[in-house]
C-alpha positions in Angstrom: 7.2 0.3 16.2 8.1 3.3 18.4 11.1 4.1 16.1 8.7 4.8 13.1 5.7 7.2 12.7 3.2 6.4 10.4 1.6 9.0 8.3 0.5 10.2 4.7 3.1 11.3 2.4 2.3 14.5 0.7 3.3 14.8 -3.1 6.2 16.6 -2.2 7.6 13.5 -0.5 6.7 10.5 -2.8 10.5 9.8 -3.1 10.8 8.5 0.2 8.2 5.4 -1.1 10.6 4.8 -4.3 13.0 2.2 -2.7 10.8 0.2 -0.4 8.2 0.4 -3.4 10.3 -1.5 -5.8 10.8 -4.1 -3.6 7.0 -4.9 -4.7 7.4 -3.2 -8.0 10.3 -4.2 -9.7 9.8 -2.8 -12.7 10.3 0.8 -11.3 13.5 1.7 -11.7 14.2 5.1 -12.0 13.0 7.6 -8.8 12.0 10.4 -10.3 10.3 8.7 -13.1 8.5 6.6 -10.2 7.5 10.0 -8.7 6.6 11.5 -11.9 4.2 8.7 -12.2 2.7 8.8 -8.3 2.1 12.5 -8.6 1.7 13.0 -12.5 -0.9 10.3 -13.0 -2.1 8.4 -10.2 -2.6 10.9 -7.2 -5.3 12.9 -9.8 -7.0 9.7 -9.8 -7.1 9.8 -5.8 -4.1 7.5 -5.2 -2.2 8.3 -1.6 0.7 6.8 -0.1 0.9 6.2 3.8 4.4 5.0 5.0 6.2 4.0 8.4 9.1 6.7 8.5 12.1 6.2 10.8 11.9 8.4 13.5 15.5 9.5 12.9 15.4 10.0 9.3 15.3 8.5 5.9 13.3 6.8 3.4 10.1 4.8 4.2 10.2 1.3 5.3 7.1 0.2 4.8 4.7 1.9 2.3 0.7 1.4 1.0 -0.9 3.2 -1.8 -4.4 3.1 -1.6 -7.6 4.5 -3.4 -11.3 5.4 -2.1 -13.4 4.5 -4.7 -16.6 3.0 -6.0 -17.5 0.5 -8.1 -21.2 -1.6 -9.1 -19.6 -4.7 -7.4 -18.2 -3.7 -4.2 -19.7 -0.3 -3.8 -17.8 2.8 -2.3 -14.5 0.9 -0.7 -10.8 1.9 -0.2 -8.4 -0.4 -2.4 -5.3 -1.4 -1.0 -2.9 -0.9 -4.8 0.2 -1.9 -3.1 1.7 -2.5 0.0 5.6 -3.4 0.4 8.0 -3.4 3.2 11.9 -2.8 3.0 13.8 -6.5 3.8 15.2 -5.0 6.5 12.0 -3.9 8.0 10.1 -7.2 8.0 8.8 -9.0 10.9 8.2 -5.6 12.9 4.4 -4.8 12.5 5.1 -2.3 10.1 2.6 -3.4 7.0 0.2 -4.5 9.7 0.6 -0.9 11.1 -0.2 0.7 7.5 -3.2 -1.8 7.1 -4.7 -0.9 10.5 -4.2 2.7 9.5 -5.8 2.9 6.1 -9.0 0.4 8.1 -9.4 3.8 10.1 -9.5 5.8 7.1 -12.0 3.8 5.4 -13.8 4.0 8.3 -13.7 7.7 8.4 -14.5 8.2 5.0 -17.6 6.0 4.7 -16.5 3.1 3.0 -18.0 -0.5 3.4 -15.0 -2.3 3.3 -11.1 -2.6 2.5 -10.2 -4.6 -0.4 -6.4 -5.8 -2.4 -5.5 -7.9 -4.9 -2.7 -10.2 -4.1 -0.2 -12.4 -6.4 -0.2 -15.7 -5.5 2.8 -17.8 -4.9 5.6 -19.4 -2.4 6.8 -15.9 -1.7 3.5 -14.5 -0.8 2.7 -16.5 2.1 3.4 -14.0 4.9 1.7 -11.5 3.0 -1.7 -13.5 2.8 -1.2 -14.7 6.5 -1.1 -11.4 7.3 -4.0 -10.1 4.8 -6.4 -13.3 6.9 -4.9 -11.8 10.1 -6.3 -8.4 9.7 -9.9 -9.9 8.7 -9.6 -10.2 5.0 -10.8 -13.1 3.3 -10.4 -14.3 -0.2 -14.0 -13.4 -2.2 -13.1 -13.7 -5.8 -9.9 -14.3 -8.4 -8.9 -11.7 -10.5 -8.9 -12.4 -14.0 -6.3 -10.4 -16.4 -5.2 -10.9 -20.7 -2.3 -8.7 -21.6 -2.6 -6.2 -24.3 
């Protein structure tokens, strides 16, 4: 963990998500229409990025977009969107570090909980094991019908 800081990216350096992003999101596949999307669209609707930077440089290798928002249901909350972590990076606290940091801004911004909606599947294992791990616990399925 010491070799990475973790901090918001400003719009100005949503590239450095792009790569470790698509490991989540593999439909992105251009970067600059991946930041045109982030900054263009989603950040007006109060969408940040937090990320674990090397130290010594380069892209992030772990990133989380997140939202504040309120809802009837759930009430004023921050929603986890997505949260991905570079292969290389895995197994070093680095999502667990982003998770941790966006539970202090929740905190600091009011809201009554955290909240993400996770696939489910053999390859999501270590990301529910470490979604129980943080205190999150499984409160409803999400339903979905494409269009």
């Amino acid at each position: 963990m010491s070799d990475f800081d973790i901090r918001e990216l400003a719009p100005d350096e949503t590239a450095l998500a792009f790569e470790t992003m698509r490991t989540l999101r593999r439909h992105l596949e251009d970067r600059d229409e991946f930041v045109e999307l982030v900054n263009g669209r989603q950040r007006d609707q109060g969408y940040r990025l937090v990320a674990a930077l090397p130290r010594d440089g380069g892209p992030a290798a772990a990133v989380a977009g997140f939202r504040a928002v309120h809802n009837l249901a759930t009430g004023f909350h921050l929603h986890v969107d997505d949260l991905a972590t570079s292969p290389d990076a895995r197994r070093k606290g680095l999502a667990g570090a982003l998770m941790d940091w966006m539970r202090e801004q929740a905190e600091r911004l009011g809201c009554g909980s955290v909240q993400l909606d996770s696939a489910v599947g053999p390859d999501r294992t270590d990301a529910h094991r470490l979604y129980f791990n943080k205190g999150l616990a499984i409160v409803a399925f999400h339903f979905a019908a494409s269009l």
